[in-house]
C-alpha positions, 0 to 999 in steps of 0.5 A: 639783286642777292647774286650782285651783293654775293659777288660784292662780298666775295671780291671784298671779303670779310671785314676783320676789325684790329684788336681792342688796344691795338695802335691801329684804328682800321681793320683789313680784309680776309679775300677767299683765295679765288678772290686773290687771284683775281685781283692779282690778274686784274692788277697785272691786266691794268699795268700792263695792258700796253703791250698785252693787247699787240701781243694777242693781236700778232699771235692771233695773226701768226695762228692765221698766217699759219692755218691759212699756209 
C-alpha cells in the first residue's frame, strides 16, 4: 500500500497553502517536473486520442507491408 500512496503524492505533488492575507483562500500544488511531464502526455493523449490510434495502426501496417516486400 506504501508504493500506492508514494505514486498518489508524486503525481499530485505538494500542497502549498497561499500566504496569511493573501486574497486567495486555496493554495496549489508544486509537480516535480517528471510529474509535469506526465500530465502534459496524459492531457495531450485524451484530447487527441482520435487520430493517434488510426495513426499507430497505419504506421504499423506501412512497417508490415514493408518488412514483408
Amino acid at each position: 500500500m506504501k508504493a500506492k500512496e508514494a505514486i498518489k503524492k508524486w503525481w499530485e505533488g505538494k500542497y502549498v497553502p497561499e500566504p496569511p492575507g493573501s486574497p486567495m483562500l486555496m493554495g496549489s500544488y508544486e509537480r516535480h517536473w517528471t510529474s509535469i511531464a506526465l500530465h502534459s502526455c496524459v492531457s495531450f493523449y485524451l484530447a487527441h486520442w482520435k487520430w493517434i490510434w488510426p495513426f499507430l495502426v497505419s504506421v504499423v501496417g506501412l512497417m508490415i507491408v514493408i518488412t514483408k516486400g
